[in-house]
N, C-alpha and C positions, 0 to 999 in steps of 0.2 A: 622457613616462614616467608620469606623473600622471594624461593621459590614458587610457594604457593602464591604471593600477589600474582607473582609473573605469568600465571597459567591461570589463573579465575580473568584476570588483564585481557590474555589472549583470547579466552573462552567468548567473554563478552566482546571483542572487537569482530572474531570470527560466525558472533549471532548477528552482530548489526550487518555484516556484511552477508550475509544468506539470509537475510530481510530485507536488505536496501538493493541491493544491486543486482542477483536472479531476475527479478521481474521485469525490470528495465533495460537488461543488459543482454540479457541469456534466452532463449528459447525455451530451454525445459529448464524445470525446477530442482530445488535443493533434493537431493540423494534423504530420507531418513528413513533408517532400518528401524524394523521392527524388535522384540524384543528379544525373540529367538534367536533372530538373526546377530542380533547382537552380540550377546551373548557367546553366538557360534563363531562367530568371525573378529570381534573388537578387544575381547575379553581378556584374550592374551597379549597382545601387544600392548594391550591398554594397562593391563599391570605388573608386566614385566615392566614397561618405559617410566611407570610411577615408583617402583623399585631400583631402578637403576639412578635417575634424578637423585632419589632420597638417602639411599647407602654411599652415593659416591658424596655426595655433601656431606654426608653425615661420616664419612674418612676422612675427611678435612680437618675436623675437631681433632684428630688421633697423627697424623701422619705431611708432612710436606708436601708444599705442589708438585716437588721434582719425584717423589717416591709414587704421587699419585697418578702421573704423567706416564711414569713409568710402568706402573701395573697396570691401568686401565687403557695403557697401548694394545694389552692381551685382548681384547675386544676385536680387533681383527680377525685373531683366532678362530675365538666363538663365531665369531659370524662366517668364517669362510666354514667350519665343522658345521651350524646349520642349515647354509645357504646348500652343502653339496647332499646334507642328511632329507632337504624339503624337495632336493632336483631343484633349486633354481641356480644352479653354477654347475659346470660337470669340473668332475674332480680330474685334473690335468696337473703335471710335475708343474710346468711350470707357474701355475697360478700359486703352488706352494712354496716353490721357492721365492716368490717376488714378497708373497705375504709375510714371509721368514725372513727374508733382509728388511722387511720396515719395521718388525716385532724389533728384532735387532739391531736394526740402527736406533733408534727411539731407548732401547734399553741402555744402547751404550751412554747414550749423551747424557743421559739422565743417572746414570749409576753411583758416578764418586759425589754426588750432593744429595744424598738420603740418609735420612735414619731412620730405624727399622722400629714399626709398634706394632704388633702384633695385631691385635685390636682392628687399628685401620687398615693393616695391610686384607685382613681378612672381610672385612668391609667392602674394599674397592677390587678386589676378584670377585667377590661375589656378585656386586656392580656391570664388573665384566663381563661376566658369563650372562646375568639376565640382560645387558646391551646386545650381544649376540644373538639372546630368545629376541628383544625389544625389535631389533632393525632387519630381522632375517621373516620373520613372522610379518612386518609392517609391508615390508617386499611383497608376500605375497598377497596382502591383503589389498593391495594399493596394484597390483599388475593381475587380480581377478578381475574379469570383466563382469561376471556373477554380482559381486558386491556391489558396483556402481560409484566405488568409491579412490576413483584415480583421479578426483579434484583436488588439489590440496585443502580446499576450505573445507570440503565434506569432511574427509578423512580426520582431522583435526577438530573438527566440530564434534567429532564421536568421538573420539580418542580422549579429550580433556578430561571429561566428566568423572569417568571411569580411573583416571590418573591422578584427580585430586580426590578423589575417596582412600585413594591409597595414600597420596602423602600426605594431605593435613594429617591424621592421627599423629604419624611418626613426627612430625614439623610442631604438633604441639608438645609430643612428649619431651623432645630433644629443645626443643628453643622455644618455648611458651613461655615461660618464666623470664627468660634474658627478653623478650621482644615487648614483655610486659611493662618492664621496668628499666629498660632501656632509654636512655636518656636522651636520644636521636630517636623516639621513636613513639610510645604510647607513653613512653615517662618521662617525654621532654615539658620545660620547665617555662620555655615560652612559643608562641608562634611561630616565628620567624624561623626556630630550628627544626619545627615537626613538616612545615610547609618544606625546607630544603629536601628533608628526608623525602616525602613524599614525590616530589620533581626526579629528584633521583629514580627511586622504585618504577616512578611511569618512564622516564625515558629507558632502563632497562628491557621491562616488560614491552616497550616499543620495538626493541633490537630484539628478543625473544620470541616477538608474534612472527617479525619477519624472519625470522632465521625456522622456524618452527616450518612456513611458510614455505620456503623456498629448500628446505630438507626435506619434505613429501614431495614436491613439483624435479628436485633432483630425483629421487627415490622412485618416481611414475616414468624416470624415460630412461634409466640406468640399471643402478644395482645397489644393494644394500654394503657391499663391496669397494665400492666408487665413491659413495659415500664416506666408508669409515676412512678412506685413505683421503 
């Protein structure tokens, strides 16, 4: 649920800013695809990246940060198996073994402080694997010249919409109830503590616009690769 403020947050920060500052600032106008287009090109990234948010949160409920750390280091994996399956990486020895000592250093550090739930552990690979479709697919959506969308503000301005149809559902199924009656939060009992709550959720969603931000503008001059490491 928290998730989803943080991404409705960004959504709206990243419309005032393809309203306010295009016109005054920019030469040519905001990037919006059509619905085909859409559809053909946003579709996937957009909910693998709402699937991957939602199951790795939702492993959290089930499983430790160090167990999550651990499994969801596999994410390089994935993304090196689709980055060379799309041709945007050429499959070279060494980019495999560099990729294999960080799955492995990551795994060591993290090993003797886990306990294993089955539950989350299958949660956060499956996390992994759609981070891999998420960032190897965003790669190529973000370095088509076709799409028009190697702005970070564009790219993300299409991206959200599509990614909170995915996870609110799961964010109410899984924490609707606790967020309802939460006493920090829609069941807090006076002002002063729903107002802290609140401050809180914006200054996060603040560090999530910019981090959201500046992982597409990484993503438009690099690699989906660059990124996970």
């Amino acid at each position: 649920s928290i998730t989803v403020a943080h991404l409705t947050f960004t959504f709206f920060v990243i419309w005032l800013v393809r309203r306010w500052s295009y016109p005054g600032c920019r030469d040519d106008k905001p990037v919006t695809l059509c619905w085909q287009d859409y559809a053909r090109r946003v579709a996937v990234p957009a909910i693998a990246g709402g699937l991957d948010i939602g199951l790795s949160n939702w492993s959290l409920v089930y499983i430790t940060v160090s167990l999550y750390a651990m499994s969801k280091s596999t994410c390089i994996i994935f993304i090196l198996f689709f980055s060379v399956l799309l041709r945007l990486e050429k499959a070279r020895w060494s980019l495999f073994v560099v990729v294999g000592l960080i799955f492995l250093g990551v795994f060591m550090f993290t090993y003797r402080a886990t306990s294993v739930d089955h539950s989350g552990f299958l949660l956060v690979m499956l996390a992994a694997f759609l981070g891999g479709v998420r960032w190897s697919s965003s790669q190529l959506l973000v370095q088509d010249k076709e799409s028009g969308l190697s702005n970070p503000v564009d790219i993300v301005f299409h991206l959200l919409p599509c990614m909170l149809v995915v996870l609110a559902p799961m964010a109410m199924i899984v924490e609707g109830y606790d967020v309802s009656v939460s006493l920090s939060l829609l069941g807090a009992r006076s002002l002063p503590t729903l107002l802290v709550s609140i401050v809180l959720i914006v200054t996060g969603a603040t560090l999530a616009c910019l981090l959201n931000l500046f992982e597409f503008l990484l993503l438009s001059r690099t690699s989906s690769l660059t990124l996970s490491i």
